[in-house]
Structures are given as structure tokens and as C-alpha cells.
C-alpha distance (Angstrom), angle and dihedral (degrees) to the residues before:
residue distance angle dihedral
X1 . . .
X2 3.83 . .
X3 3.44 110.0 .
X4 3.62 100.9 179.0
X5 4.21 118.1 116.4
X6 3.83 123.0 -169.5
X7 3.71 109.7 -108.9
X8 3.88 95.0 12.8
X9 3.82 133.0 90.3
X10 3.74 117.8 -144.8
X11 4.28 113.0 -123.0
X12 3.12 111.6 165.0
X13 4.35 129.4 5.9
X14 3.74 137.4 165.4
X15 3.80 114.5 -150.0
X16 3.89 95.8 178.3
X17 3.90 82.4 -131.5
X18 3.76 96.1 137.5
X19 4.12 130.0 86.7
X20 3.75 94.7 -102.9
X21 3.78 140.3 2.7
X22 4.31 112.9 -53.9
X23 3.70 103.6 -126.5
X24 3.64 88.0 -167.4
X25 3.52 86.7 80.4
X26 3.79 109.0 25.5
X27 3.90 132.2 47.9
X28 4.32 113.1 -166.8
X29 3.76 110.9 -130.2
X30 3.66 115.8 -134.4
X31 3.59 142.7 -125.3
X32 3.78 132.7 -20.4
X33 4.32 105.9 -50.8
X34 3.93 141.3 6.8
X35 3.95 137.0 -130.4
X36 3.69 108.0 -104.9
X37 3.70 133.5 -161.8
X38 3.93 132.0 5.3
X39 4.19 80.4 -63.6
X40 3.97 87.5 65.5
X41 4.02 80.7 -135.9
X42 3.78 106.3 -172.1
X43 4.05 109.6 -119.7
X44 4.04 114.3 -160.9
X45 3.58 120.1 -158.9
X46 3.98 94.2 35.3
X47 4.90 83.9 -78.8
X48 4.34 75.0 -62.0
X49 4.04 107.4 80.3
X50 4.25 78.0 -118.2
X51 4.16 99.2 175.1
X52 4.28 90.6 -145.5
X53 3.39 137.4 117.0
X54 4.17 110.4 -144.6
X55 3.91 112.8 -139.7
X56 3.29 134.9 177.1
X57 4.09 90.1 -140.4
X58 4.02 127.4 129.6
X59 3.61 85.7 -129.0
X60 3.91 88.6 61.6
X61 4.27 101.3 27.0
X62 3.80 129.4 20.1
X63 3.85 144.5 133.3
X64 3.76 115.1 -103.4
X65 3.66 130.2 175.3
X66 3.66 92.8 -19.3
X67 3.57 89.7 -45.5
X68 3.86 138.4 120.7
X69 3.71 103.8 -132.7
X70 3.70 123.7 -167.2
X71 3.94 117.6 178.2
X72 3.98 133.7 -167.6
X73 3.35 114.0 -146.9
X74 3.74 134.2 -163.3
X75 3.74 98.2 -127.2
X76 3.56 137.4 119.3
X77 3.72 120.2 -107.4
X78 3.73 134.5 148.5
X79 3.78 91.2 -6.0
X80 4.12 91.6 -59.6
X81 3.38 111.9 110.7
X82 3.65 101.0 -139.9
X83 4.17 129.4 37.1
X84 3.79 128.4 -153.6
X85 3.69 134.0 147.7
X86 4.04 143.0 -90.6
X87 3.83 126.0 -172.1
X88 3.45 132.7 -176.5
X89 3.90 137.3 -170.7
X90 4.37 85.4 -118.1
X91 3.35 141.0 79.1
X92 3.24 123.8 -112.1
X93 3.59 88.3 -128.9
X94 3.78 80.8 52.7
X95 3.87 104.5 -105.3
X96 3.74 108.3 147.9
X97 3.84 105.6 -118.6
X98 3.81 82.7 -175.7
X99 3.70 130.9 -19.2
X100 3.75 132.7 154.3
X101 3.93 148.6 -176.4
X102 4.14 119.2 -115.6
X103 4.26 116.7 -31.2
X104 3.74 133.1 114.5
X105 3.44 120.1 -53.8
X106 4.05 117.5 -154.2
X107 3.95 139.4 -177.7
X108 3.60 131.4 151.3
X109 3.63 104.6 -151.5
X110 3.73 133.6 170.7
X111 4.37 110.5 -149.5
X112 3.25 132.5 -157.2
X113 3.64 126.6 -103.1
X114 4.03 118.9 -137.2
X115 3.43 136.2 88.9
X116 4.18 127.8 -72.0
X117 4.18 82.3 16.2
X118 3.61 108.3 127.7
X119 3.49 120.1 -179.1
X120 4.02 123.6 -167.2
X121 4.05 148.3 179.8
X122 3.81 111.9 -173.0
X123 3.52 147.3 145.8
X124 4.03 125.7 -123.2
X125 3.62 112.6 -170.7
X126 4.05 114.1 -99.4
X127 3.83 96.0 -137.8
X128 4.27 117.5 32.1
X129 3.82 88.4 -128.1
X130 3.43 89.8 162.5
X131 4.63 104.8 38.3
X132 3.93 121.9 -85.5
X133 3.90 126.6 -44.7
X134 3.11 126.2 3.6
X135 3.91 99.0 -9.7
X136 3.50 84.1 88.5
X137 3.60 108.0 39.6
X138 3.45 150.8 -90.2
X139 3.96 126.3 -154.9
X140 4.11 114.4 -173.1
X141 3.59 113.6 -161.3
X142 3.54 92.9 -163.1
X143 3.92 139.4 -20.4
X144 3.50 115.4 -164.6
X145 4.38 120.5 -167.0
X146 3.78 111.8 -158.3
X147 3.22 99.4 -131.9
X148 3.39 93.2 52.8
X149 4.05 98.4 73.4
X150 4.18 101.7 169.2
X151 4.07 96.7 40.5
X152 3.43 135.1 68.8
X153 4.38 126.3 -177.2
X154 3.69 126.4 -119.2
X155 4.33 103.5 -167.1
X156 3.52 130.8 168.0
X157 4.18 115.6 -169.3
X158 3.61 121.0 -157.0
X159 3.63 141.2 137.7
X160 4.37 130.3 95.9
X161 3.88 111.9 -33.7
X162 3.70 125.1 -75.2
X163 2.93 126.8 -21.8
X164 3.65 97.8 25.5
X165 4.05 93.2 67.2
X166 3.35 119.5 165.1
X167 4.44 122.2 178.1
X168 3.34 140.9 162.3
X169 4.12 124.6 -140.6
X170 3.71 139.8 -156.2
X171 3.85 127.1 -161.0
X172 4.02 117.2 -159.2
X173 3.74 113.3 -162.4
X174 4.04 115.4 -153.3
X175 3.61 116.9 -141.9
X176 3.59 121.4 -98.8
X177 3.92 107.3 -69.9
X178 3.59 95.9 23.8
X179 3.66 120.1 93.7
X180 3.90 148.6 166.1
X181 3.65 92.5 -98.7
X182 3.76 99.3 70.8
X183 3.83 119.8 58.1
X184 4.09 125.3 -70.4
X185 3.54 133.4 -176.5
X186 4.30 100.6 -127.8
X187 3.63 112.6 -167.8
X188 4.16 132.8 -175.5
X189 3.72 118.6 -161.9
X190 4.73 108.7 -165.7
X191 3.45 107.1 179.9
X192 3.95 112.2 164.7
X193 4.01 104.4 -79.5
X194 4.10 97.5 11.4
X195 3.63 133.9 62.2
X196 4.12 114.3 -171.0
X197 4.49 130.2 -171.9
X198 3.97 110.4 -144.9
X199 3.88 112.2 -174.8
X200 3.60 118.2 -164.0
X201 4.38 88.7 -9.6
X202 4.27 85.2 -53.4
X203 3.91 109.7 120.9
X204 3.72 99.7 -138.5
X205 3.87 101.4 166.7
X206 3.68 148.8 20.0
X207 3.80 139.4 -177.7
X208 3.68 133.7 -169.0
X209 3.91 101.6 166.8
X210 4.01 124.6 90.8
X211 3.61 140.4 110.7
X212 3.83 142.2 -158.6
X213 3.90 125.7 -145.4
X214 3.72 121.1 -179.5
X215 3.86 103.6 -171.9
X216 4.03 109.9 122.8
X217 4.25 141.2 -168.6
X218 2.97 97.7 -147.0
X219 3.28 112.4 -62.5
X220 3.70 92.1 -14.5
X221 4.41 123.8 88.4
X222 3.43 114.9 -117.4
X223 3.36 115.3 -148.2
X224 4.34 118.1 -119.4
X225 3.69 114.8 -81.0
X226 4.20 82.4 -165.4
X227 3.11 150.2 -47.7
X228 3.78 100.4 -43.0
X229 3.77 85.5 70.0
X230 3.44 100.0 60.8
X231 3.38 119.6 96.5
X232 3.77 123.2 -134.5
X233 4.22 113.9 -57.0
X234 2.91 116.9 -92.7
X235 3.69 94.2 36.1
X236 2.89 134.7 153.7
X237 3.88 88.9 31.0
X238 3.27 104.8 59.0
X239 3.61 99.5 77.3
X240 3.90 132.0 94.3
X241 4.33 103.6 -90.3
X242 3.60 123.0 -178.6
X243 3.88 135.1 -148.6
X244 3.61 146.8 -82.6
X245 3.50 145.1 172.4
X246 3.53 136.1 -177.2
X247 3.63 153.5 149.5
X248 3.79 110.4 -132.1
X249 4.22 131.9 -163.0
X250 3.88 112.6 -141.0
X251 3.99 131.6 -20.1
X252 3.47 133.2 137.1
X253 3.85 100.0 -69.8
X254 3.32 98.1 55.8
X255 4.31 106.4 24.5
X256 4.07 125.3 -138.8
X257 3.69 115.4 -44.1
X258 4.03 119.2 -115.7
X259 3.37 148.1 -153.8
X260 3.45 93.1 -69.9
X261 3.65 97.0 50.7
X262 4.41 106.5 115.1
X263 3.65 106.7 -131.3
X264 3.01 124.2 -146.4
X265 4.09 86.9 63.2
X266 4.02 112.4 -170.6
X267 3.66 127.4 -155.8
X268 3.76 109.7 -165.1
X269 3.74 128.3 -165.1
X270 3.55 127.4 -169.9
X271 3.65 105.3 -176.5
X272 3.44 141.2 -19.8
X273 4.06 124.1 -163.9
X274 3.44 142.6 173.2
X275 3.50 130.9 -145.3
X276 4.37 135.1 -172.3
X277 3.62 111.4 -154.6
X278 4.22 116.3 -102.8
X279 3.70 113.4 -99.0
């Protein structure tokens, strides 16, 4: 497939042309949670009560067809009662495999349809500039719940670190017919001060409005008593972030799956590229 854009230069793309998943470009996160902070405070869930256990199995993540494939499974494993996959473009060691600063952001993705599925491309930031979640940024690319088959989420979250979140969301509506079960070309333009959604080459949403505090209590954000606090616009994003994608079981965005939920659940990506605009 082309991957050539008018007015963009191509850096850095995943095809999913190879046998097997390149872990040149991808390291699996494990397990059900994460340490977070300069505490190293343990976090179940993944911060979203998520119910899965993240492998780094065949059965759960492999290439197929040309095709990133990432599966939830009904199965018991590290007392979570389902397993799926995460990947991100860093080391868990936290080596950037790839990260960058502002560009255009693109993955055609199929999702699957069911409820407490929730499917997700996004972009974390590769160094906390700024302090812990979400002082320092988070840009989602898409989030897609299950039960939700014609819409898809456009977020950014910002503000001082937890608990003192603050985000912004964006819901895209396909037309009758369409849905986010067949494929869709999803697409992220950051340029310093504005952050826009295309689906399918159809700009759909914009923002321009965020800020970043890094004042703490301890191990608690504090949220801006003025301008003073603020760090620099456009922090937070204006720093190098890296990639993820996933296919999570449960949370608070998309509630407990039921009895009706098909297992196995498959995320499939066909590409994903990034692009730096032509100077």
C-alpha cells in the first residue's frame, strides 16, 4: 500500500508484513497493573479497574495475514479472568523504541464489537517532563467500547498529576451502515498548540485548550492556584510520547462484560505510520 501523503514525510511505519511480531519496534506489557510515580506505587487494573491479564502469548498477540492481531480471551491467569495483550513503542526499562514530538499519527484498525471490549491507539509521553499521569500528557488516538459499534473517542488528558485529572473527549458517529467493526483509516494531526482526529481522511475534531501543572502533596497533584503554576504552553504536549495499543477487558469506560460478550475478541491492525511534516 502507498504510504506516501502530500505535505508529510513518512519516519517511522509498521506494516505487520513480517512472520511474527518485530520486537525491534514493540515491547508486550505484562500482567494486570504498573508502579507509578517516584513512590513505585503499585496500580491494579492498568489506573482503570481493567479485569485482564497482559501476555506476551500467540494465543493472546500475533501477526496474521498482514495483520496485527491482539485477542482477549476468557481464561484464567494471574487471578484475572481474562488475558489479552498491550504493546508499546518503549522499553520497559524505558528505552524509546520509537517516540516522537507533534506529526500525524495513522492506523487502520478493525475493533471488536461486544460489551466491556475496549480497544485503543494512544500515545503516553516517553519522558514525565511534566510529574506522573496526566500532568504530563496523554493523547488517545482512538478508544473504541464494544458496545458502542458506530462511535469511536478522540480524548486528550492533561492537567497536575493524579488526582487532579483534567481531559477533554470527542465522540465520532459513523453513518448509518458503517461501523467500528469493519476497517477505518484513524488519523491524529499534533502540531504545537492544536491537536486534530481525521477518520477515514475526514477532519472531525480539533482542540487547542489544555494545561500542565507540576506542583505535588506529596504524592498527590495539586491543582494550579494561577498562572505561576502552569508550566510553559503548550505543555504537556510538546514532549517526545510513544505508542500503545491494546485491547482491554472491563474498566470504567466500557463496564463488565456479559454473557453475551464473544470471546475470543480480536483487535486487528493493519498498519500504523508516522509521519513529520516536509520542511
Amino acid at each position: 500500500m502507498n504510504a506516501a501523503l502530500p505535505g508529510w514525510r513518512l519516519v517511522w511505519s509498521d506494516e505487520f508484513d513480517a512472520a511474527e511480531l518485530d520486537l525491534s519496534r514493540w515491547a508486550p506489557q505484562l500482567g494486570n497493573g504498573f508502579f507509578h510515580g517516584p513512590e513505585r506505587q503499585w496500580v491494579p487494573g492498568w489506573g482503570n479497574g481493567e479485569l485482564q491479564c497482559y501476555t506476551a502469548e500467540r494465543a493472546n498477540v500475533e501477526v496474521v495475514d498482514s495483520c496485527l492481531c491482539i485477542r482477549a480471551l476468557r481464561e484464567e491467569r494471574e487471578g484475572c479472568a481474562y488475558t489479552s495483550a498491550r504493546l508499546r513503542t518503549r522499553t520497559e526499562g524505558g528505552t524509546a523504541l520509537f517516540a516522537q514530538r507533534y506529526g500525524r499519527f495513522e492506523a487502520r484498525v478493525s475493533a471488536p464489537l461486544g460489551r466491556g471490549l475496549w480497544s485503543a491507539v494512544w500515545l503516553l509521553p516517553q519522558d514525565e517532563a511534566y510529574g506522573p499521569w496526566p500532568a504530563s500528557g496523554e493523547i488517545d488516538l482512538l478508544e473504541i467500547v464494544g458496545d458502542r459499534p458506530a462511535e469511536y473517542l478522540g480524548s486528550l488528558h492533561f492537567g497536575s498529576s493524579f488526582p487532579q485529572r483534567s481531559h477533554v473527549t470527542h465522540t465520532h458517529g459513523f453513518p448509518m451502515g458503517e461501523g467500528v467493526d469493519g476497517f477505518h483509516v484513524y488519523a491524529l494531526e499534533w502540531d504545537p498548540g492544536e491537536i486534530r482526529w481525521y477518520v477515514d481522511g475526514e477532519l472531525w475534531a480539533s482542540q487547542s485548550a489544555w494545561w500542565s501543572c507540576s506542583r505535588r502533596d506529596g504524592n498527590r497533584g495539586v491543582h494550579s492556584r494561577g498562572p505561576a503554576d502552569l508550566n510553559a504552553w503548550p505543555a504537556p504536549f510538546d514532549q517526545p510520547f510513544h505508542l500503545l495499543v491494546n485491547l482491554a477487558v472491563g474498566g470504567g469506560l466500557p463496564g463488565l462484560p456479559d454473557s453475551s460478550t464473544p470471546f475470543p475478541a480480536e483487535m486487528k491492525i493493519d498498519y500504523i505510520r508516522v509521519y513529520e511534516r516536509e520542511t
